[in-house]
C-alpha positions as CSV (number, residue, x, y, z in Angstrom):
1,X,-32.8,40.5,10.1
2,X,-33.7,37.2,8.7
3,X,-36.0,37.6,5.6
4,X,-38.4,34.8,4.8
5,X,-38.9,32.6,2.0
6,X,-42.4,32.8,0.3
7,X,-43.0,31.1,-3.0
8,X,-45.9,33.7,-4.8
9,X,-48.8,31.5,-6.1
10,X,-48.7,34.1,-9.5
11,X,-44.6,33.6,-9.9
12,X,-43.7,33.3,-13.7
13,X,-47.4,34.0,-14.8
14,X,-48.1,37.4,-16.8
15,X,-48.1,41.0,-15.4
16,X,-51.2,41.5,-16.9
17,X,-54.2,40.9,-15.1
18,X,-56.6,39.9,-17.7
19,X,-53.7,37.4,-19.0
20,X,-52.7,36.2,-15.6
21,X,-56.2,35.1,-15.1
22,X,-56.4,32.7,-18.0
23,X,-52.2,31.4,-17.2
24,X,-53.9,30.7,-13.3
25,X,-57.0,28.8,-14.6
26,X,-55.1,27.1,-16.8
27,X,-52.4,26.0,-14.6
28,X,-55.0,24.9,-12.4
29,X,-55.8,22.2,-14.8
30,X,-52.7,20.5,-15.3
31,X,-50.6,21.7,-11.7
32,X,-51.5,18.0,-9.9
33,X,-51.1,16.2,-13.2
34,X,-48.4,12.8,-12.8
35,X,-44.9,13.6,-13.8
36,X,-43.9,11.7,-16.6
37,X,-39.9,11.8,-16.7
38,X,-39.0,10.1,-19.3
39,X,-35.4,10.9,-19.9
40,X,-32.8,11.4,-17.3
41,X,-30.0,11.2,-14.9
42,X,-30.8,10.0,-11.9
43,X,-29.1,6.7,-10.1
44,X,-31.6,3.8,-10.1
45,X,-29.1,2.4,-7.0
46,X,-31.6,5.2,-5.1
47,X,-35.0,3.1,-6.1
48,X,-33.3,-0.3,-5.9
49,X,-31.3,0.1,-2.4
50,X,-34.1,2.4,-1.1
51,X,-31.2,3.3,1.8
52,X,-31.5,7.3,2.9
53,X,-29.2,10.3,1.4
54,X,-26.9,10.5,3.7
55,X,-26.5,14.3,4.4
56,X,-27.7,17.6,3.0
57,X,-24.2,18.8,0.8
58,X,-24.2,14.9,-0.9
59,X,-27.8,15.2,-2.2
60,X,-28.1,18.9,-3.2
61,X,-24.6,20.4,-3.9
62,X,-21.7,17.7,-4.6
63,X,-23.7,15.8,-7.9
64,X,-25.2,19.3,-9.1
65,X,-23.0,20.5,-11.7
66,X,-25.7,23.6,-11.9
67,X,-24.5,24.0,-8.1
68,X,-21.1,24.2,-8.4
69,X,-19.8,25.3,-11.9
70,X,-21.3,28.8,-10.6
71,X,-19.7,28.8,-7.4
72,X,-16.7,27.8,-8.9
73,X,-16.7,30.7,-11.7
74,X,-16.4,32.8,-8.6
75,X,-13.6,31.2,-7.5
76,X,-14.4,28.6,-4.8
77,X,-12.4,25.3,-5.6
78,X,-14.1,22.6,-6.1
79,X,-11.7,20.5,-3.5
80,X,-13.9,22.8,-1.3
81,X,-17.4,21.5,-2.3
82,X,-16.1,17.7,-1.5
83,X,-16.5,17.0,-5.5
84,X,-14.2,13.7,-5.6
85,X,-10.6,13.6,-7.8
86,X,-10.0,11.0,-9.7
87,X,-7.0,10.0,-8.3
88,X,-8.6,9.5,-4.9
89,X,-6.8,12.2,-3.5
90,X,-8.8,14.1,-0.2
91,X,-11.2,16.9,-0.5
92,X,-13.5,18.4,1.8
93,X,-15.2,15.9,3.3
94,X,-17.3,17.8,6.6
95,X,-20.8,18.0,4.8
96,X,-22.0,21.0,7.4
97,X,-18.4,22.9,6.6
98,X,-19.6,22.3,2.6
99,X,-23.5,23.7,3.4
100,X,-21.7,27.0,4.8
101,X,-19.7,27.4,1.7
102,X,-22.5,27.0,-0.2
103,X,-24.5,29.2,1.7
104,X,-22.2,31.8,2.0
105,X,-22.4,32.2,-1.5
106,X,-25.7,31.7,-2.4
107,X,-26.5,35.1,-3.6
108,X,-24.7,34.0,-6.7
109,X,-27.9,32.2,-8.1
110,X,-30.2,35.3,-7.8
111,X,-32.3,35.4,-10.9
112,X,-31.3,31.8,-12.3
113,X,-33.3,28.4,-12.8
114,X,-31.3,27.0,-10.3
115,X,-32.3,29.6,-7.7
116,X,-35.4,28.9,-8.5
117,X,-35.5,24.7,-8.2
118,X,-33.5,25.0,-5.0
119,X,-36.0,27.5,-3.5
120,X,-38.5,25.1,-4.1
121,X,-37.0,22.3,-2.6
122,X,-36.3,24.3,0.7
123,X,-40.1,25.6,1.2
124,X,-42.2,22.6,-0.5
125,X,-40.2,19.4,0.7
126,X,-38.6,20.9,3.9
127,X,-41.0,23.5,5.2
128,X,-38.5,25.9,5.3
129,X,-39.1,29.4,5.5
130,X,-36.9,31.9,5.8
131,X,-34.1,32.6,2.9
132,X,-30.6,30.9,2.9
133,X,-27.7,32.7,3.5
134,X,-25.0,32.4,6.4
135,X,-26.7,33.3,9.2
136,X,-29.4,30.4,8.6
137,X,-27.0,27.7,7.2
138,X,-27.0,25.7,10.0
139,X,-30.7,25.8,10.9
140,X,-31.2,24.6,6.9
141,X,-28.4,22.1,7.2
142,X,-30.4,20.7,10.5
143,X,-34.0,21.1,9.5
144,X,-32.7,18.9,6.1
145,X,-30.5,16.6,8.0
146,X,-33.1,15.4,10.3
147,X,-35.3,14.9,7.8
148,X,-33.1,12.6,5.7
149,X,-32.8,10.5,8.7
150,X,-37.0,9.7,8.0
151,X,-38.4,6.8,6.4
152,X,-40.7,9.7,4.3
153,X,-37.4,11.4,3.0
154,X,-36.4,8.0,1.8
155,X,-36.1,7.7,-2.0
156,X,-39.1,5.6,-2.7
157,X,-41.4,7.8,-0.4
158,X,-40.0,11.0,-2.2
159,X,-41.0,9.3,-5.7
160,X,-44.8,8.8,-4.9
161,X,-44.8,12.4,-2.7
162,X,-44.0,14.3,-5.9
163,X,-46.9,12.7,-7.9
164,X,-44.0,10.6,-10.5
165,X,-45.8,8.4,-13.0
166,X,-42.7,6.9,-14.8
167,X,-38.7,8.0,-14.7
168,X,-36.3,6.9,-16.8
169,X,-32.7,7.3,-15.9
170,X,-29.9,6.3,-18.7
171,X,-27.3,3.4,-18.8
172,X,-24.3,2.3,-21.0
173,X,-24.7,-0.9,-22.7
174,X,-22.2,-2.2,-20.3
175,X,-24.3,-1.5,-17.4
176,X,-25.0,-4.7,-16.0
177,X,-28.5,-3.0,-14.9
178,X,-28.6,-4.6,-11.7
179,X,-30.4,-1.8,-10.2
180,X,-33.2,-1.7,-12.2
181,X,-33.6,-5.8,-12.0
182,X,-33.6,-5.2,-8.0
183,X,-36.5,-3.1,-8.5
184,X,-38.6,-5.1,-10.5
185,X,-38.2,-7.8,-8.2
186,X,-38.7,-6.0,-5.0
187,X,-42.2,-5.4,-5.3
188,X,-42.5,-2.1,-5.6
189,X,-44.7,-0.4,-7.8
190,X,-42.6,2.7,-8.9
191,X,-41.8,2.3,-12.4
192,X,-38.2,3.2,-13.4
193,X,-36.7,2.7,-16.5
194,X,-33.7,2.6,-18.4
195,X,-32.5,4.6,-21.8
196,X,-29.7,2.7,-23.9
197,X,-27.0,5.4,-24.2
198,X,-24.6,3.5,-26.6
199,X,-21.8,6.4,-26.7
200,X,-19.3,4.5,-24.8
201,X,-19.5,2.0,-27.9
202,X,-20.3,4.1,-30.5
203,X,-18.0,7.2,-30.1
204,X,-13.9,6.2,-31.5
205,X,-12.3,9.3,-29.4
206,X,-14.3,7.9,-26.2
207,X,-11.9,7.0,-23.9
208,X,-11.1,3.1,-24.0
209,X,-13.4,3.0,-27.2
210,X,-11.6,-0.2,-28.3
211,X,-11.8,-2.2,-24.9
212,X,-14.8,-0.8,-24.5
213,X,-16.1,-2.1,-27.6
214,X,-14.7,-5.4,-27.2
215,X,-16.4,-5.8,-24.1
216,X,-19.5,-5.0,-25.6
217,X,-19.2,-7.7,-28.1
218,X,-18.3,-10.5,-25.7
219,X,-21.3,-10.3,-23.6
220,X,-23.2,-10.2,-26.0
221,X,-21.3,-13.5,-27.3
222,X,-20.7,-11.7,-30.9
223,X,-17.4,-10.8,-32.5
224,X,-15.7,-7.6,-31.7
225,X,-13.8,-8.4,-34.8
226,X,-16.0,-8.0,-37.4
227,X,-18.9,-5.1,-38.3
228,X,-21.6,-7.5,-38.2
229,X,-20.6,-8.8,-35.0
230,X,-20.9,-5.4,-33.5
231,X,-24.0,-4.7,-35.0
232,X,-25.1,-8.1,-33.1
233,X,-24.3,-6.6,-30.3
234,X,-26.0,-3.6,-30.4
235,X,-29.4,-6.2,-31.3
236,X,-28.6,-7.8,-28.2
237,X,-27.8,-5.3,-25.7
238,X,-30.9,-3.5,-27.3
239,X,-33.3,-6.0,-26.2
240,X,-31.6,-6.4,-23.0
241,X,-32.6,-3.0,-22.2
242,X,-36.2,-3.3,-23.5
243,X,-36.7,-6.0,-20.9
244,X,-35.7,-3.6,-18.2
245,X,-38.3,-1.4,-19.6
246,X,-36.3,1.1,-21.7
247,X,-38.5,2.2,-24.8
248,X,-35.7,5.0,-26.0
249,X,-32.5,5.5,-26.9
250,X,-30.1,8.3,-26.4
251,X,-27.1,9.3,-28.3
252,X,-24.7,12.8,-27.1
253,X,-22.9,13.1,-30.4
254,X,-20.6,16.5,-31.0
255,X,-22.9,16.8,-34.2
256,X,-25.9,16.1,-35.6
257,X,-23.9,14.3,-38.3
258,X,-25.7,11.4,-40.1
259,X,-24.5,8.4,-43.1
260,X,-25.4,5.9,-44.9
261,X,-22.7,4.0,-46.1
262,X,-22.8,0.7,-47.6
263,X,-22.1,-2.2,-46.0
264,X,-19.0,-2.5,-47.1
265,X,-17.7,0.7,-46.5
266,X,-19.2,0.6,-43.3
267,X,-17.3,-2.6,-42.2
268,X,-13.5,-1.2,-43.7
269,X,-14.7,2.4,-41.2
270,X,-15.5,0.0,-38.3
271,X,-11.8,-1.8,-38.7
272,X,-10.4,1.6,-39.1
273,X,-11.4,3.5,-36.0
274,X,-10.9,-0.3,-33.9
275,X,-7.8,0.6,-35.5
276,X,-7.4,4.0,-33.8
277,X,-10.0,6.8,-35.6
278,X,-8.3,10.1,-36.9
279,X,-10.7,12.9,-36.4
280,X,-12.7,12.2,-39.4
281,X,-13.3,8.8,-39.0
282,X,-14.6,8.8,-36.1
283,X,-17.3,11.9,-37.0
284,X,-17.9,9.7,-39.9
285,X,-18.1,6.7,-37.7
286,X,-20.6,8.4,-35.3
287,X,-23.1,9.6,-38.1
288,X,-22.9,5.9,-39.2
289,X,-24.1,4.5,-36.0
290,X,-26.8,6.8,-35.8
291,X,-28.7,5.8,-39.0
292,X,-27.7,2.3,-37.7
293,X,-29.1,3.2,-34.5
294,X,-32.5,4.3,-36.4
295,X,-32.5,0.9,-38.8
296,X,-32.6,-0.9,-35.6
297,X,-35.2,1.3,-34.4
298,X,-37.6,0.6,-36.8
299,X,-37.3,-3.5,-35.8
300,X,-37.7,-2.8,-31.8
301,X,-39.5,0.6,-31.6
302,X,-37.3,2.4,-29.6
303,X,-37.4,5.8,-29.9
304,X,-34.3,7.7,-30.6
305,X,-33.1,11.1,-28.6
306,X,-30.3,13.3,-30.3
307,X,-28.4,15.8,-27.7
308,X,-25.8,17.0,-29.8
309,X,-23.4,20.0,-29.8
310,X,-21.3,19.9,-26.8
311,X,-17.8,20.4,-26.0
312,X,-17.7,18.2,-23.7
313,X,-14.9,19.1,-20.4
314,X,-13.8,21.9,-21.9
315,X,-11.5,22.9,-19.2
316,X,-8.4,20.3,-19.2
317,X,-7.2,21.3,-15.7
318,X,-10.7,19.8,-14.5
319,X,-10.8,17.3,-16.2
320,X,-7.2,15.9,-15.5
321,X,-8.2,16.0,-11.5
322,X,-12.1,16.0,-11.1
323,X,-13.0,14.1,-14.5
324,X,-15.6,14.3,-16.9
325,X,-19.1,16.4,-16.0
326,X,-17.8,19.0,-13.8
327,X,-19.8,21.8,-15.2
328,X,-17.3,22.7,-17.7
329,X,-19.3,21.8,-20.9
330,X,-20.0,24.3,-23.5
331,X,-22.9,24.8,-25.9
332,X,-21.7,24.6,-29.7
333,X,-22.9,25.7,-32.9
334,X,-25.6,23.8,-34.6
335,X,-26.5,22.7,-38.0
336,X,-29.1,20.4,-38.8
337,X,-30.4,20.7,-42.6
338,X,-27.5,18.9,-43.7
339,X,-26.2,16.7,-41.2
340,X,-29.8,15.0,-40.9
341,X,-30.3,14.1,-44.6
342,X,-28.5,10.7,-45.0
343,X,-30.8,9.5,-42.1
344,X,-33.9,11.2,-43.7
345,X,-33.4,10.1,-46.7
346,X,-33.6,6.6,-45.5
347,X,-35.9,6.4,-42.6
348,X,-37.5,10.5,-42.2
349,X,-40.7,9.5,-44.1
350,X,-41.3,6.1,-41.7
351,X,-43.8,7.0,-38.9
352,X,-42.5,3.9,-37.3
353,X,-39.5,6.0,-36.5
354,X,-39.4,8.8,-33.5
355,X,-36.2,10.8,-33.8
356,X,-36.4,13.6,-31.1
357,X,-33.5,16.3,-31.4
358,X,-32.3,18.8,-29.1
359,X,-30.3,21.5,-29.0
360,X,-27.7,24.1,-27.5
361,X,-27.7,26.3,-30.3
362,X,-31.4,28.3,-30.1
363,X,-30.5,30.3,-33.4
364,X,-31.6,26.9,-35.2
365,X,-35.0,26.6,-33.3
366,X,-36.4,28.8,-35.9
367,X,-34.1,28.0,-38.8
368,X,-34.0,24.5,-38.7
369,X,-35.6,22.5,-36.2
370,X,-38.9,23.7,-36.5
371,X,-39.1,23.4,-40.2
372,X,-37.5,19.9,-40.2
373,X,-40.3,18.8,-37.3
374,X,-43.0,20.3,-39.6
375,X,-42.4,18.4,-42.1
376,X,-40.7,14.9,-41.2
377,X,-42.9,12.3,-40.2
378,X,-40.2,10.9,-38.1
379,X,-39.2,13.9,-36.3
380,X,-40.2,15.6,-33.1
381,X,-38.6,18.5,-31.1
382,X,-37.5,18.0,-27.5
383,X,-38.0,21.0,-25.0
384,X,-35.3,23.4,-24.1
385,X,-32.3,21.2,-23.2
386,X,-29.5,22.2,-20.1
387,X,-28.2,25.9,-20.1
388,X,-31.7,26.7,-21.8
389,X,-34.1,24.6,-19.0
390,X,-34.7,28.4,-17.6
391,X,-38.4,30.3,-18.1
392,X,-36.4,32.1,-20.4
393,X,-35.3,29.4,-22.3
394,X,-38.8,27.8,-22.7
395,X,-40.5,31.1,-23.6
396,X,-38.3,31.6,-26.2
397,X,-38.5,28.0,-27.9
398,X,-42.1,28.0,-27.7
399,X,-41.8,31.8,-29.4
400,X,-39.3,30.5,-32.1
401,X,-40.9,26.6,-33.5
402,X,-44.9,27.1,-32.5
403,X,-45.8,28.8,-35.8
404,X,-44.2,26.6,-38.1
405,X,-43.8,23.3,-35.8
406,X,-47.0,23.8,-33.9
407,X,-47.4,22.2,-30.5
408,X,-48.1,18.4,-31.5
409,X,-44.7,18.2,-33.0
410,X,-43.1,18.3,-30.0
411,X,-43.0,16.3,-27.1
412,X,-44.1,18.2,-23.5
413,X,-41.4,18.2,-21.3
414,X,-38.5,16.6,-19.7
415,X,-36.5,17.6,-17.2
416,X,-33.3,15.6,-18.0
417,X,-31.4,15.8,-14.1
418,X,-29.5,14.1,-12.1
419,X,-30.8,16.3,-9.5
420,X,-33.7,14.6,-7.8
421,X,-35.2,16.8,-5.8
422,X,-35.7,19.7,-8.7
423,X,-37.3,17.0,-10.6
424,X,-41.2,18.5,-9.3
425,X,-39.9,22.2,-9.2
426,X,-38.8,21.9,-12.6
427,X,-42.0,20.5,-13.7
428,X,-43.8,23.3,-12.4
429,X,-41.4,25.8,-14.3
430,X,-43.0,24.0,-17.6
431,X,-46.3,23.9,-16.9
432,X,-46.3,27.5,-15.3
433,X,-44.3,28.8,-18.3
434,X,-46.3,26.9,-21.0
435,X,-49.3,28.4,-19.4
436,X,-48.3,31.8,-19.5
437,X,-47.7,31.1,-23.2
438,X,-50.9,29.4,-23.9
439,X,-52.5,32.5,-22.0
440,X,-51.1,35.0,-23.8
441,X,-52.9,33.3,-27.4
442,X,-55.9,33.1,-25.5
443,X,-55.8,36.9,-24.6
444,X,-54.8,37.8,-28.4
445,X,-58.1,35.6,-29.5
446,X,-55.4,33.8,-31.3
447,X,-56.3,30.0,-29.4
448,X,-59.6,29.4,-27.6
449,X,-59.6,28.9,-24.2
450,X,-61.1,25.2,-24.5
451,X,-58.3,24.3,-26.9
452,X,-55.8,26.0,-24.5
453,X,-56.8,23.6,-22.0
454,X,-56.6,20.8,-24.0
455,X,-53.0,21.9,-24.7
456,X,-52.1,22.4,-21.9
457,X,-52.4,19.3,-20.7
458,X,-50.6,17.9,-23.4
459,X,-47.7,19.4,-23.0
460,X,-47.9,18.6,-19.4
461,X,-48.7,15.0,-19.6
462,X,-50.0,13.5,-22.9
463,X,-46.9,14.8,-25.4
464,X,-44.0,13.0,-23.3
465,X,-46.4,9.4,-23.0
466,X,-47.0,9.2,-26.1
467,X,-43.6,10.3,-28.1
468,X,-41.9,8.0,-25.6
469,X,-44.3,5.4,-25.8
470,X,-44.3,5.3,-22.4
């Protein structure tokens, strides 16, 4: 018996019915608000090229690491979800076959975020509505297909159908940004912007840090060989960026590690790690370029992100034949007290400075982050990051860095995907969730309802404008 897909209106909103009442009224006020996405993964070849997804499994399964790091932790290989080697070599490549594999196990993402988004997609972009599991692959994979084929399921049309204000995707400074110049001269009004993600450059144990770096310096007509040079560089590429719109920076570091070196010992660490960086160095190196990275801040008023506290491909074996983001990265400890004061030292107390930090580790919400935030002019928390992106997740952060951070400390939501589709569903999870949270004061007589409104909808909307000066 098929069973049918119904998204309740009340989903993720309290049992209680007194408390549910103030989450729905207060939802109602912020549920059609713009989305502002202002940090992100998606391709800006989609907005510039404007061409259709070509098939259901390339959109929603092969880039999702979400997707497929579950399916493969029950042992489906990824050869069989069509995820491409890096040697070239052939893997699935029948996008129906792919759906049914991925169908077949979708039972695997019962009670997840992910089962959640997808859901979401099915019934609110493709009017689908029964559930997905073998027997209805192929009227899924049909119903999706033919829709792709439409001018309205193009990715252009999909931007201004979910409501999106502004997106910014996220580009190494040796990203030529073609894309994003083809859509500022195409006529279009969707904005998309870029985000300057300098770790290619800025991280010695990146692979081809050197060349990479070298690069870098010559098109930006400075000299790899010298520290100020590369700092040059950095000025230039900078303001490249800003001309395509960016307004923030981001930076994946393995800590949140920070120096201030002067500059001479800064110049002797930059020849040593174009050297080749031992282990230290290139920590040291990293922490460096982040207070750099927050100097240079203060001059073009970029703000900065910090995503820290990854091990990044953790699984060799995937690495070596599907390469790097396969779903095989793993949350680390955090520590932030420490790591964070050369950079405070120098720039924390400067309000012209935004430094928003994330985090894997939620022990440090509560310990750490919230505490920093409360204090710091210069310092705002972003929303639950990655494996924490869940109702769960955002529940608990609000729980663990309202009473000491407060709300205005942090900045709304983002939903940080390559995964276009789940951009509105995720949305919704924030606004629903930070409802439910906002309802809950209400009910205690902790918040009143006026000011819960007006919260609301800046945690929604307002927060994310202004801390990205978007």
């Amino acid at each position: 018996m098929t069973r049918l897909l119904r998204l309740h209106p009340d989903r993720l909103f309290p049992a209680d019915p007194a408390t549910r009442a103030i989450a729905r009224a207060l939802y109602a006020g912020v549920k059609d608000l713009p989305i502002v996405s202002p940090h992100g993964h998606t391709d800006p070849e989609w907005f510039a090229t404007n061409a259709p997804f070509s098939d259901p499994a390339s959109l929603l399964i092969v880039p999702d690491h979400y997707v497929f790091r579950m399916l493969y932790s029950q042992g489906v290989p990824l050869d069989a979800l069509g995820i491409p080697t890096v040697d070239g070599s052939a893997t699935a490549q029948d996008p129906r076959a792919i759906w049914r594999l991925f169908a077949q196990h979708y039972h695997l993402f019962r009670g997840t975020p992910s089962r959640m988004w997808l859901d979401w997609v099915f019934a609110e972009v493709f009017g689908i509505d029964v559930i997905l599991e073998p027997a209805t692959a192929d009227h899924y994979y049909d119903i999706i297909d033919a829709a792709l084929k439409t001018d309205a399921f193009r990715p252009r049309a999909l931007f201004e159908r979910f409501g999106i204000e502004v997106i910014a995707t996220t580009e190494s400074p040796l990203d030529p940004l073609d894309h994003h110049r083809a859509i500022r001269e195409s006529g279009w009004s969707g904005r998309v912007v870029t985000a300057y993600r300098p770790d290619p450059v800025v991280d010695p144990e990146a692979e081809g840090f050197a060349d990479n770096v070298r690069a870098f310096c010559t098109s930006a007509g400075e000299d790899a060989g010298t520290w100020l040079g590369y700092l040059a560089a950095h000025r230039f590429h900078r303001a490249r960026f800003r001309e395509a719109g960016a307004t923030s920076t981001d930076h994946g570091h393995p800590s949140a590690a920070t120096a201030n070196l002067s500059a001479d010992e800064a110049a002797a660490l930059y020849a040593r790690v174009m050297a080749g960086a031992d282990a230290a160095s290139a920590e040291q190196f990293r922490a460096q370029m982040l207070t750099e990275m927050a100097r240079m801040s203060l001059g073009d008023g970029m703000v900065m992100q910090l995503h820290p506290g990854v091990h990044r491909s953790h699984n060799a074996a995937v690495l070596a034949r599907f390469g790097r983001d396969k779903g095989a990265d793993i949350p680390l400890p955090g520590e932030f007290v420490r790591a964070l004061m050369p950079l405070l030292d120098a720039y924390g107390n400067d309000p012209r400075l935004t430094l928003i930090l994330f985090t894997l580790d939620e022990d440090v919400y509560s310990r750490e982050l919230a505490p920093l935030a409360g204090h710091y002019p210069a310092l705002k928390l972003g929303p639950p990051w990655w494996f924490h992106d869940s109702p769960e997740g955002m529940r608990r952060f609000r729980e663990r860095t309202t009473e000491t951070a407060g709300f205005y400390n942090t900045v709304g939501f983002n939903d940080d995907t390559r995964a276009f589709l789940s951009i509105p569903a995720r949305h919704d999870v924030a606004r629903r969730m930070d409802c439910t949270w906002l309802a809950q004061l209400v009910a205690e007589h902790r918040l009143p309802e006026d000011e819960a409104h007006e919260v609301a909808r800046a945690l929604a909307y307002d927060l994310a404008k202004a801390a990205y000066r978007l």
